[in-house]
ROLUMKE-101492 format. One record per residue (C-alpha): x, y, z. Coordinates in Angstrom, 1 decimal, padded with zeros to 4 digits, always signed. Layout:
PT      c1      c2      c3
PT       X       Y       Z
...
% end
This chain:
PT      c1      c2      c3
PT  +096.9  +075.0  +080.7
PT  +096.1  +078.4  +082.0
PT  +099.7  +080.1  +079.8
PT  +098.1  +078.4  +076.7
PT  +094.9  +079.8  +077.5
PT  +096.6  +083.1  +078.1
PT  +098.2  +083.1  +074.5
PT  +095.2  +081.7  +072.8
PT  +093.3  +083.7  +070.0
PT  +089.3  +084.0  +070.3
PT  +087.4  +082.4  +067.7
PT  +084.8  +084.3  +065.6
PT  +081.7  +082.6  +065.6
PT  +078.4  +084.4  +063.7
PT  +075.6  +083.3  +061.8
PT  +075.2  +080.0  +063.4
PT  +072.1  +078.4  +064.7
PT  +072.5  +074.9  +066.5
PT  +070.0  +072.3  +068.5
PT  +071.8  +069.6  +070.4
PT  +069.7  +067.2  +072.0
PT  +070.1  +064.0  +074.6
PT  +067.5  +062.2  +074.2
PT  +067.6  +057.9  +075.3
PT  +071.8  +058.2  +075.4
PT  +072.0  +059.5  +071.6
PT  +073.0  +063.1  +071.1
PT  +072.1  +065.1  +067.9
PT  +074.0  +068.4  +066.9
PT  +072.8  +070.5  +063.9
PT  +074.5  +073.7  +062.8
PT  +073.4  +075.9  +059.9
PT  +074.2  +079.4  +058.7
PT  +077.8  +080.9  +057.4
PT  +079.7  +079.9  +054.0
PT  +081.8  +077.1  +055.5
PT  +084.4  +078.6  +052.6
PT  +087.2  +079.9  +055.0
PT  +090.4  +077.9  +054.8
PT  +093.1  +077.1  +057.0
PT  +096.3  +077.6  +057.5
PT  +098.1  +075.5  +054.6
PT  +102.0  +073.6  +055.0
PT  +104.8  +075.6  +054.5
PT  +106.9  +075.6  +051.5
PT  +109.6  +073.4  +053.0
PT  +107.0  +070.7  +053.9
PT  +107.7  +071.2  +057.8
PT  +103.7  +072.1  +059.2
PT  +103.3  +075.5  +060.3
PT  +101.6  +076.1  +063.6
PT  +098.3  +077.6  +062.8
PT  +098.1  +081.3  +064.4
PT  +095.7  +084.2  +064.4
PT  +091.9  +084.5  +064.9
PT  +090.1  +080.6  +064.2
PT  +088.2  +080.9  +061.1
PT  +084.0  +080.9  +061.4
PT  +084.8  +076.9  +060.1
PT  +086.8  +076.2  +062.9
PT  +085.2  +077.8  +065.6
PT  +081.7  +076.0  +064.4
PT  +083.8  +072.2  +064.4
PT  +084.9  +073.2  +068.2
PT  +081.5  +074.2  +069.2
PT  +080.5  +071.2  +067.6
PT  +082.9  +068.8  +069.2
PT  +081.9  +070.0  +072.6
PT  +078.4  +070.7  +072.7
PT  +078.4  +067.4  +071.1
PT  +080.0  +065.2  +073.8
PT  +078.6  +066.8  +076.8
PT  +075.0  +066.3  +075.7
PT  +075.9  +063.0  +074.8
PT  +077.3  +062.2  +078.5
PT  +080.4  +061.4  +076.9
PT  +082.4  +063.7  +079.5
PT  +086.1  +062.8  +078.0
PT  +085.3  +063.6  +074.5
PT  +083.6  +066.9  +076.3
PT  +086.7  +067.2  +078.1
PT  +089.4  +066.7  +075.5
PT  +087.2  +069.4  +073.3
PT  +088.8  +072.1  +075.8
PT  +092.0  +073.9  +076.6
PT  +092.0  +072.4  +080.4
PT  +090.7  +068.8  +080.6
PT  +091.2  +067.6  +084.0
PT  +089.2  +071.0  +085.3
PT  +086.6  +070.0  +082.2
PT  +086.0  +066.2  +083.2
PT  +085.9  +067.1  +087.1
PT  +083.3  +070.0  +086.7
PT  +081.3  +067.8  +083.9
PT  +081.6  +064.8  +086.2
PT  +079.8  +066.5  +088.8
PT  +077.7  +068.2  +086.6
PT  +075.7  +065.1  +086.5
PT  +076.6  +062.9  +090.1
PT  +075.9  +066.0  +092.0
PT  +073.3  +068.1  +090.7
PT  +071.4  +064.9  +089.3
PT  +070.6  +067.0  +085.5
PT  +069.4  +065.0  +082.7
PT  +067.7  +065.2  +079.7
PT  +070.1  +067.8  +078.3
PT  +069.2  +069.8  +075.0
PT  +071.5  +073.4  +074.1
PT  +070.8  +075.6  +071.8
PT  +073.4  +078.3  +070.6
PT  +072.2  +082.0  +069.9
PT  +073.6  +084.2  +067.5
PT  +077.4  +084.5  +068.2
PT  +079.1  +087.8  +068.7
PT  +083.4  +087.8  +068.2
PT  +085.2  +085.5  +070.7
PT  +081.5  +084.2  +072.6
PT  +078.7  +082.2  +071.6
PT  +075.8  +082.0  +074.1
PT  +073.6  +079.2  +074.2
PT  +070.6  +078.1  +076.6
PT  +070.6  +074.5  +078.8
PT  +067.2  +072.8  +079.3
PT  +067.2  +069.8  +081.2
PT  +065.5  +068.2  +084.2
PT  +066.4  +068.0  +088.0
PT  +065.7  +064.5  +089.2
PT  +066.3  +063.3  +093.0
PT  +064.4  +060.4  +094.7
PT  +061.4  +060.3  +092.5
PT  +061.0  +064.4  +092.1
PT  +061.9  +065.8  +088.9
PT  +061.7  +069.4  +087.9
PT  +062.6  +071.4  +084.3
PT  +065.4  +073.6  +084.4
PT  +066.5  +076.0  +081.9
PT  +069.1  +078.8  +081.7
PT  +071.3  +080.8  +079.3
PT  +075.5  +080.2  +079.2
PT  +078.1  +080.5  +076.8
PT  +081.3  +079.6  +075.8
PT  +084.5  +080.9  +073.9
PT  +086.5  +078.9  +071.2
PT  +090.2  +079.5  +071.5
PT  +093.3  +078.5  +069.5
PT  +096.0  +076.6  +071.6
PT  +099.4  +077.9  +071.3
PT  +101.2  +075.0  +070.6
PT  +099.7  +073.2  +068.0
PT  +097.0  +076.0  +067.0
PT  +094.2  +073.4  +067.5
PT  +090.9  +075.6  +068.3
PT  +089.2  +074.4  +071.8
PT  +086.9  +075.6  +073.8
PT  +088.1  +077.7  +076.3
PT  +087.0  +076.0  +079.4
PT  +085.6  +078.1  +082.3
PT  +083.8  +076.5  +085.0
PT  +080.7  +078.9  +084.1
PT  +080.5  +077.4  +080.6
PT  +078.3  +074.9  +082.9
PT  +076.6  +077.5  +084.7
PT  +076.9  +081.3  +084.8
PT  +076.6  +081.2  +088.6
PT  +079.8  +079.3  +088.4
PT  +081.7  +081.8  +088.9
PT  +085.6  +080.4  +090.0
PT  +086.7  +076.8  +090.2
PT  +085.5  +075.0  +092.8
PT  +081.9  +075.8  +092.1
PT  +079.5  +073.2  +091.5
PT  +075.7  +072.4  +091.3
PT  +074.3  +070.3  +093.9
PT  +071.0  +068.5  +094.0
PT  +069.8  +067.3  +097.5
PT  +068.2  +068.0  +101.0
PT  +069.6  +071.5  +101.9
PT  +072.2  +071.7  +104.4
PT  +069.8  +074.7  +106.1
PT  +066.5  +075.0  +106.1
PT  +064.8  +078.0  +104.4
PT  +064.0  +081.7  +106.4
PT  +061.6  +084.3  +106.1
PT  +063.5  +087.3  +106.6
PT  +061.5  +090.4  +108.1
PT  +061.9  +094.0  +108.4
PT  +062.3  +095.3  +112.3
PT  +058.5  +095.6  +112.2
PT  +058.1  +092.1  +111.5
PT  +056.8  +092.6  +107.9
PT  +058.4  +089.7  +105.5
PT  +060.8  +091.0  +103.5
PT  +060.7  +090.3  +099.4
PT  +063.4  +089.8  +097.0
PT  +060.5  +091.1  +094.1
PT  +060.5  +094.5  +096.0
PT  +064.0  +094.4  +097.4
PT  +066.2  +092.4  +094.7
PT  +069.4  +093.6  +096.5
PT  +068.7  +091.7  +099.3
PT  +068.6  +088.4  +097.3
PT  +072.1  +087.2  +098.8
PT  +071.4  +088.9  +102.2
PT  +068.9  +086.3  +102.3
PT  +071.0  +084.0  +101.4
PT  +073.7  +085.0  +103.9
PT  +071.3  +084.6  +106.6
PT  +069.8  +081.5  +105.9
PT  +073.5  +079.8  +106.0
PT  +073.8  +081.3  +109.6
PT  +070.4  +081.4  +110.9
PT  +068.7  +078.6  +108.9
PT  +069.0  +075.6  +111.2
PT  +068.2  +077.8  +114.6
PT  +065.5  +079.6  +112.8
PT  +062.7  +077.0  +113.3
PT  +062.3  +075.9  +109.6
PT  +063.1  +072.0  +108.1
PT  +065.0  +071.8  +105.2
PT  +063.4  +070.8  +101.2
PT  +065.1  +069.0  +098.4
PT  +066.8  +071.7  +096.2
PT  +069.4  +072.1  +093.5
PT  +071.7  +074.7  +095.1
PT  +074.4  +076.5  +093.7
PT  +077.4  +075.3  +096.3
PT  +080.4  +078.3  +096.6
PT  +084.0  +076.7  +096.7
PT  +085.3  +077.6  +100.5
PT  +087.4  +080.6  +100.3
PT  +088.6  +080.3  +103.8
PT  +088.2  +084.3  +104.0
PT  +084.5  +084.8  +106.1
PT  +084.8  +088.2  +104.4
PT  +085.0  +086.8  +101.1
PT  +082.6  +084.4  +101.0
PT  +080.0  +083.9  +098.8
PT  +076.3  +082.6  +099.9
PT  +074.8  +079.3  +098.6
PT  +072.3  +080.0  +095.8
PT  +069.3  +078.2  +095.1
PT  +068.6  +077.3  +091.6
PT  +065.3  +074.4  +091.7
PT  +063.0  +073.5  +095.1
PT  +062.2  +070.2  +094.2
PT  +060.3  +069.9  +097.6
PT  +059.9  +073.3  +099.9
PT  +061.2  +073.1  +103.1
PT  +059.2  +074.9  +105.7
PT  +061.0  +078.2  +106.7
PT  +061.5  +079.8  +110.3
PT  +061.1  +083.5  +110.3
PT  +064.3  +085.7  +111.5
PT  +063.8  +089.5  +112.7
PT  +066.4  +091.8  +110.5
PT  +067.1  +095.6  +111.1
PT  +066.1  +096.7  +108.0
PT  +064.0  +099.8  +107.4
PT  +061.4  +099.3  +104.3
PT  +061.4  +102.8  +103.9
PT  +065.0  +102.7  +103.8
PT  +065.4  +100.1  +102.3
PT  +063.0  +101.1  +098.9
PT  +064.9  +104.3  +098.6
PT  +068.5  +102.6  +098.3
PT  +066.8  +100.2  +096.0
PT  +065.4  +102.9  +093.7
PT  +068.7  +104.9  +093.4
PT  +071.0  +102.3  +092.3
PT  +068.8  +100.8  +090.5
PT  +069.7  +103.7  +088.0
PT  +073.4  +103.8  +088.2
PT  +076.1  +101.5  +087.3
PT  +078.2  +099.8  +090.4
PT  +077.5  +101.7  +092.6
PT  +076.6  +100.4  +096.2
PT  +075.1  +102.0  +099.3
PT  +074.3  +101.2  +103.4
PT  +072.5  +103.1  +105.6
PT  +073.1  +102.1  +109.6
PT  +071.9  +104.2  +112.7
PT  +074.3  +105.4  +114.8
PT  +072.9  +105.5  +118.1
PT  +072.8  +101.9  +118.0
PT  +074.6  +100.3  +115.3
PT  +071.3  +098.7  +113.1
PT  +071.8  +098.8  +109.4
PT  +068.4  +100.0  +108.1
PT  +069.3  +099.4  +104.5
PT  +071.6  +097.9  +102.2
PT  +071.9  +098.0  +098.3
PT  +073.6  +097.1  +095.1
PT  +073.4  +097.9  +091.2
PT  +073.8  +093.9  +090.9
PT  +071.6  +092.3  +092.7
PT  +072.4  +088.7  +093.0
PT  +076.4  +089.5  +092.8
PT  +078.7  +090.5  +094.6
PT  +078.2  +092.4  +097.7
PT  +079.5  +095.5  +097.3
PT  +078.0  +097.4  +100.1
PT  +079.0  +094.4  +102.6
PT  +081.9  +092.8  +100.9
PT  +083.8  +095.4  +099.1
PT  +087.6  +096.1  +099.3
PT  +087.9  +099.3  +097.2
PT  +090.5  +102.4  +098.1
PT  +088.0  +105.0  +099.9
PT  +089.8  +108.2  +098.7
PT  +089.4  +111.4  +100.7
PT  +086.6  +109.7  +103.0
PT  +089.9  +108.4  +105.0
PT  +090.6  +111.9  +105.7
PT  +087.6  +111.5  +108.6
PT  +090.0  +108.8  +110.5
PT  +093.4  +110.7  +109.4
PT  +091.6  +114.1  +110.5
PT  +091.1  +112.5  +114.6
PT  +094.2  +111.2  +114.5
PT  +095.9  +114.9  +113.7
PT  +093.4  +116.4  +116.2
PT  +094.3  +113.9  +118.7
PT  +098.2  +114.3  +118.2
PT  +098.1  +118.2  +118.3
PT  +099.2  +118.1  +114.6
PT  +096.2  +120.0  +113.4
PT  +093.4  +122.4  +114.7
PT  +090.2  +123.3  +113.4
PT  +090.6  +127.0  +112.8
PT  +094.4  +126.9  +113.0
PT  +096.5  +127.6  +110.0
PT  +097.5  +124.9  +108.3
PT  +099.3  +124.3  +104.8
PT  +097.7  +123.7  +101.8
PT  +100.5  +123.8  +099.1
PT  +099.9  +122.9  +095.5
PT  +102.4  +120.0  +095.8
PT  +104.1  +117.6  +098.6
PT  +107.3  +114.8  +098.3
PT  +107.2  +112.3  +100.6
PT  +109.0  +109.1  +100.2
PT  +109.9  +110.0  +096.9
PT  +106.4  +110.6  +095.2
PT  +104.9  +114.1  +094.5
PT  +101.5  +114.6  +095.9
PT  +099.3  +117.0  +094.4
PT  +095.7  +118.3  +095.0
PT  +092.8  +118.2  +092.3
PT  +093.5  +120.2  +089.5
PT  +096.8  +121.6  +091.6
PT  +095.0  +124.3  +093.5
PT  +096.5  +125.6  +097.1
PT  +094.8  +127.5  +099.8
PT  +097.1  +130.3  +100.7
PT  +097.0  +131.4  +104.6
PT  +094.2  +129.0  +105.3
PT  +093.2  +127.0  +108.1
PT  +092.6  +123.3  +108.9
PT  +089.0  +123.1  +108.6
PT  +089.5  +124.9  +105.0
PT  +092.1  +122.2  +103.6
PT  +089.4  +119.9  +104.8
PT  +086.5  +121.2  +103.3
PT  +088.0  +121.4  +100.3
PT  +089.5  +118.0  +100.4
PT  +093.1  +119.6  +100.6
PT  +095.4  +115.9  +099.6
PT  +098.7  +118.2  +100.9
PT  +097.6  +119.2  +104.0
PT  +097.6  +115.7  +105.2
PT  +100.4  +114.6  +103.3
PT  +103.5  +117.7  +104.9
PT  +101.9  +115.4  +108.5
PT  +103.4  +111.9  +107.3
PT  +106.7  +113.0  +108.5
PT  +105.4  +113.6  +111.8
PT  +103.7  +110.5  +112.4
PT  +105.0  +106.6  +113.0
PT  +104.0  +104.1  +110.3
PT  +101.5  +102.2  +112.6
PT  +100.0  +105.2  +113.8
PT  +097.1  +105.5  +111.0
PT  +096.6  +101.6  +111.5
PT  +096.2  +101.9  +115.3
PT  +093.9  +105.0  +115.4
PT  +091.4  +102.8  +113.1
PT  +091.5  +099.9  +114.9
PT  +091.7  +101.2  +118.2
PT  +088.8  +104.3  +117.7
PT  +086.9  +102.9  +114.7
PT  +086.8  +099.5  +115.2
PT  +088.1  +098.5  +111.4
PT  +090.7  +096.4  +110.1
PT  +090.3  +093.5  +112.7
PT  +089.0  +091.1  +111.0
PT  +086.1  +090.7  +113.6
PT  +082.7  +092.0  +112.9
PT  +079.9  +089.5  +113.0
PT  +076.7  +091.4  +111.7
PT  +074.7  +088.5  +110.9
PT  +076.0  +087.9  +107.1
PT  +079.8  +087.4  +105.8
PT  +081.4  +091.2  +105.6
PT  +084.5  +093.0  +105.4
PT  +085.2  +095.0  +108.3
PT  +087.9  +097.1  +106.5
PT  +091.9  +097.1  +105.7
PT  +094.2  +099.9  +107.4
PT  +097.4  +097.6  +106.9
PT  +101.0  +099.4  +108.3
PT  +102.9  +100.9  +105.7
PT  +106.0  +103.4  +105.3
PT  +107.4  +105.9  +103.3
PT  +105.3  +107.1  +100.3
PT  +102.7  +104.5  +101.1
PT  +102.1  +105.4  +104.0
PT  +101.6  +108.8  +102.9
PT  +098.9  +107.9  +100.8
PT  +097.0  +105.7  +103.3
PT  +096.2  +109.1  +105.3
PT  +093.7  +110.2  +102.6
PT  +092.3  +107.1  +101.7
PT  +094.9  +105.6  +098.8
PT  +098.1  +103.2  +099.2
PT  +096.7  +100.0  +100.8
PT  +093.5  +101.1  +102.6
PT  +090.8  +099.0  +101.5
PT  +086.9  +099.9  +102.3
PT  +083.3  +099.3  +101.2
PT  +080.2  +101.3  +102.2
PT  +079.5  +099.5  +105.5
PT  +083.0  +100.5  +106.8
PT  +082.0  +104.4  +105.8
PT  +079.3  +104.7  +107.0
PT  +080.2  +103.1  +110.5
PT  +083.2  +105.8  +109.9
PT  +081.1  +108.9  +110.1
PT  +079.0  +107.7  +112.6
PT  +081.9  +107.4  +115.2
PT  +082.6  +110.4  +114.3
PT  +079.3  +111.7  +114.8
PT  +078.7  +110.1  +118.3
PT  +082.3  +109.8  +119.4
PT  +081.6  +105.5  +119.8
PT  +082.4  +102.8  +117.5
PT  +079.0  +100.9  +117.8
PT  +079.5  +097.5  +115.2
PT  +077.1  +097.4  +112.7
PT  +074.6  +095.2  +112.7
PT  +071.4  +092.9  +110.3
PT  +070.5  +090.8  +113.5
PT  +070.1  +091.7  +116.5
PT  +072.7  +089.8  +119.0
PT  +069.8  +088.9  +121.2
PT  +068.7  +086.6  +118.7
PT  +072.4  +084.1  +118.8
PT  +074.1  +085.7  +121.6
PT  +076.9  +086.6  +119.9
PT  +079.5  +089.1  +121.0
PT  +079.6  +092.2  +118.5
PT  +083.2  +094.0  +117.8
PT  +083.8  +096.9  +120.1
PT  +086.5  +099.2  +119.7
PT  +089.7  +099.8  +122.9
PT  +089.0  +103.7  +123.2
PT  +086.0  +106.3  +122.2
PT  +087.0  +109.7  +121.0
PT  +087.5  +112.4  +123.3
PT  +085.0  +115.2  +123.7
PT  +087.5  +117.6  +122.3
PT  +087.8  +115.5  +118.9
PT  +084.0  +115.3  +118.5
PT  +083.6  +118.1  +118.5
PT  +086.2  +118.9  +115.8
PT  +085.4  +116.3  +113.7
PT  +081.9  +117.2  +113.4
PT  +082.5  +121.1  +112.6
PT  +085.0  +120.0  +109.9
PT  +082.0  +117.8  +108.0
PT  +078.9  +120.3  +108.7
PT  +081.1  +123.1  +107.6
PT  +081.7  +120.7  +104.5
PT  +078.7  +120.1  +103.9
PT  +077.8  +123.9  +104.1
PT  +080.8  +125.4  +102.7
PT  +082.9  +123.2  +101.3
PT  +082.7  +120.0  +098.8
PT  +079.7  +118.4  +099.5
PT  +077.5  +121.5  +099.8
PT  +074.6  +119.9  +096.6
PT  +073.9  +117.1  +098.0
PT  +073.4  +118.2  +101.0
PT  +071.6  +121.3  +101.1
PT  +068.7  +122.3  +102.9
PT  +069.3  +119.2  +105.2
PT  +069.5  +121.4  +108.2
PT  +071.6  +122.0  +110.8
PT  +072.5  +118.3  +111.7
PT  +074.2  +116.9  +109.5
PT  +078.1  +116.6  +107.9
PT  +079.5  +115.2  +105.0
PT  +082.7  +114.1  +103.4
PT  +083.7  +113.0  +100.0
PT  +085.6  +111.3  +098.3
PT  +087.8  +110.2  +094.5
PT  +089.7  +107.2  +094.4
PT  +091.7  +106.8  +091.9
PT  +092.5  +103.4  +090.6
PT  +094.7  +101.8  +087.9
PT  +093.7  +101.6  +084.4
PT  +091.0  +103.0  +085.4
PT  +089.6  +106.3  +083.7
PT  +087.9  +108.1  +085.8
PT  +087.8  +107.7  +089.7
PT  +085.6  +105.9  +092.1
PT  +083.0  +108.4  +093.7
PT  +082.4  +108.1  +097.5
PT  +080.4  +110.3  +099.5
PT  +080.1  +109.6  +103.2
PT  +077.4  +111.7  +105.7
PT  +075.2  +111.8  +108.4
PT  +071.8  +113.6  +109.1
PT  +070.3  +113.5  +112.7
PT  +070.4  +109.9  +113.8
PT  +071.1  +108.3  +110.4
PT  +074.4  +107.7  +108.7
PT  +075.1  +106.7  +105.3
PT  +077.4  +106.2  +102.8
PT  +077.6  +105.2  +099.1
PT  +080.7  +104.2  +096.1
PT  +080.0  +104.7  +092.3
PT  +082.6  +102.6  +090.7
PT  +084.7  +104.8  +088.0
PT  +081.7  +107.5  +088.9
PT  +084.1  +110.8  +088.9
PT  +083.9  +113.3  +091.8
PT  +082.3  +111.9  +094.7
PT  +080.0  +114.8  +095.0
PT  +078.6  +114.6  +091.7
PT  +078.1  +110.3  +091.7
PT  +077.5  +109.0  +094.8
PT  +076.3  +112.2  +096.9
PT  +072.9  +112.6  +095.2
PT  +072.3  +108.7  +096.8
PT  +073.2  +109.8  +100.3
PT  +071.0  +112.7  +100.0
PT  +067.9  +110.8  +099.3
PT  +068.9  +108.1  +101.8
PT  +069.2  +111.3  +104.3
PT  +066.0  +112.4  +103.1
PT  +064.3  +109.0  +103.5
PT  +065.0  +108.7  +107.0
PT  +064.9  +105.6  +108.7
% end
């Protein structure tokens, strides 16, 4: 079913208004608007039918709606079914539709239709052991043709149900909550509210899968959206309540988080498009803050897995220290170009810094400078020095909610190249960067953390070796004198004396212009931010670091 979906053509749907209601077991379906005059594909000359290709006419698309919307408010879940492009998928996901999540009573009604989609909004009515609630909420769905016999379907999704659907394997689920309900705090103990703090919608979440049933609370009757298992802790998405048909009574559960903080991470994505920051202290490890341009979607900040660009060049830059393969004020090549493993390097816009010195090629984010090392250095060495030194890429960081603690995986040749300033198969998120530049800063890979350890007595990830003094030292002159003299001098003037900053462009396939990453810290407070497709990291994701630096914690 998915390689006819593939080859399918979307329908074109416009003009249409539609009620369907299930009222007693009877369904009604009206549909008004549009000529009804298209035609369809006629026989061919010889007799033989022709396939029907192209676009579905607005006469088709409205008899697929039809068929569907039909059947499913009808309860008749194989006529639903057979009204798609995958029908066992359909029948399961409309089975459970009702046996799990308990909805009856449905009535849809489309909206105005744009191309391939037509949205439409679901009310019905949660009932479970005597409590019934109304619920309501927008969808969609696209009418496809099927390849082989050009029949126009539905194309079935499992979020045609519910947008919160989001893969297969998802499904509503009506009943007592497997864990009770949590008042999250701030460190001062102040409650902390998704209305004031929307990013922290599925933090919440996240802790009340981990902490609800230790936190003190009971559990209510709810209609919960229930994630399909990835079997990747990293990956995994939060439970999501959808209906409380009774509350629960909620325990209350101490966080790290700064308010301060936390409002001014809130307020400067809030404005941009994907982008995603953190905010941790390095002395300690505490994440004071944590935000995304989506709340209630993916964790970006947390959960990411996104190329970090020249931010690597922190981790690359010990490891060259360490090795005797680079020194701050030492001379060191920046040439216009590099080959290595067969692919030509270059820097930004091809410059080259003639008779400069380490600290110059880093300041100015010098690509070749860390490429002419690859020959120098084993495949594994990159992937050691960021496990062993920064703690990343193990797999086991436990900071109170699901994360991703980083990817440095071993590679050769060109690849491996391209891992040393932050391309190839490195794979971070804001979390991982911001822990980055605070090793860097103190010398100590200290493990992030939301909840404190006292609270489950859990063993945070530590890291085999801390950097030597030497190496400090060098990595914090090359990011201050970045931040002062090189690219991330905007955001982060006037900060004072310290402070250092990196930044960062990765670029990524089919992808116009580059991610933006900016990585710094300020005194005792370490941040770091990504601005999907944002450009230069200096100009997208720096000005959010700056006012998280400015915030404080």
């Amino acid at each position: 079913m998915r390689h006819e979906r593939k080859k399918a053509n979307a329908a074109v749907i416009g003009g249409v208004a539609a009620v369907v209601v299930l009222g007693g077991g009877a369904g009604a379906y009206a549909l008004f608007g549009g000529s009804g005059s298209e035609q369809t594909q006629t026989a061919a000359a010889d007799d033989k039918p022709k396939v029907p290709s192209g676009p579905v006419t607005s006469a088709e698309a409205r008899t697929a709606a039809d068929r569907f919307l039909t059947a499913w408010a009808a309860g008749d879940t194989a006529k639903a079914a057979a009204a798609t492009d995958d029908a066992p998928s359909a029948t399961a996901a409309l089975t459970s539709y009702t046996k799990d999540a308990h909805l009856t009573g449905v009535k849809l009604t489309p909206g105005k239709g744009s191309g391939a989609k037509l949205p439409f909004s679901v009310s019905t009515t949660v009932s479970y052991k005597g409590k019934s609630k109304p619920f309501a909420y927008g969808s969609e769905l696209t009418v496809v043709r099927r390849a082989q016999d050009g029949k126009p379907l539905v194309g079935w999704k499992t979020s045609v149900l519910h947008p919160d659907l989001t893969q297969d394997g998802d499904k509503l689920v009506t009943g007592e909550a497997g864990d009770p309900p949590i008042t999250a705090t701030d460190r001062d103990g102040k409650e902390l509210s998704t209305d004031k703090f929307p990013s922290l919608a599925t933090v919440i979440d996240g802790l009340r899968e981990r902490y609800g049933k230790t936190a003190g609370g009971t559990a209510g009757i709810e209609l919960r959206v229930v994630h399909k298992d990835s079997g990747k802790k990293s990956e995994q998405q939060p439970d999501k309540t959808l209906v409380t048909l009774t509350k629960g009574t909620p325990g209350t559960l101490r966080t790290t988080i700064s308010p301060v903080s936390q409002a001014a991470a809130e307020h400067e994505v809030a404005g941009r498009d994907k982008a995603a920051v953190v905010a941790i202290k390095p002395s300690t490890g505490e994440i004071l803050a944590v935000a995304n341009s989506r709340p209630g979607g993916f964790n970006t900040a947390f959960q990411g897995s996104l190329a970090p660009g020249s931010t690597m060049k922190i981790v690359t830059s010990s490891l060259l220290l360490e090795k005797n393969l680079a020194g701050v004020d030492k001379p060191h090549p920046c040439p216009k170009y590099v080959t290595y493993g067969g692919w030509k390097f270059q820097n930004d816009k091809k410059f080259e810094i003639k008779n400069g010195t380490f600290k110059a090629s880093f300041a100015r984010s010098c690509n070749t400078a860390f490429i002419s090392q690859a020959e120098k250095l084993h495949d594994d060495d990159l992937t050691k020095q960021a496990q062993e030194v920064f703690g990343l890429g193990r797999g086991n960081w436990s900071i109170g909610v699901p994360s991703f603690d980083g990817g440095v995986p071993v590679q050769s040749q060109a690849q491996m190249a391209a891992s040393l300033i932050g391309q190839g198969g490195v794979r971070m998120n804001p979390l991982n960067m911001a822990s980055v530049v605070a090793t860097a800063e103190t010398g100590v890979f200290r493990q992030p953390y939301l909840v404190s350890p006292d609270v489950d007595h859990r063993t945070l990830a530590t890291a085999s070796r801390k950097l030597s003094p030497a190496t400090v030292s060098g990595l914090r002159d090359l990011l201050h004198y970045t931040a002062v003299a090189g690219t991330a001098v905007e955001p982060m003037s006037g900060l004072g004396s310290d402070m250092g900053a990196k930044t960062g462009s990765a670029e990524v396939d089919n992808q116009k212009k580059p991610n933006g990453w900016f990585t710094a810290w300020r005194g005792d407070l370490a941040s770091a931010a990504v601005v999907q497709q944002g450009g230069h990291g200096g100009d997208s994701a720096g000005p959010v670091v700056r006012k998280m630096l400015l915030a404080g914690g």
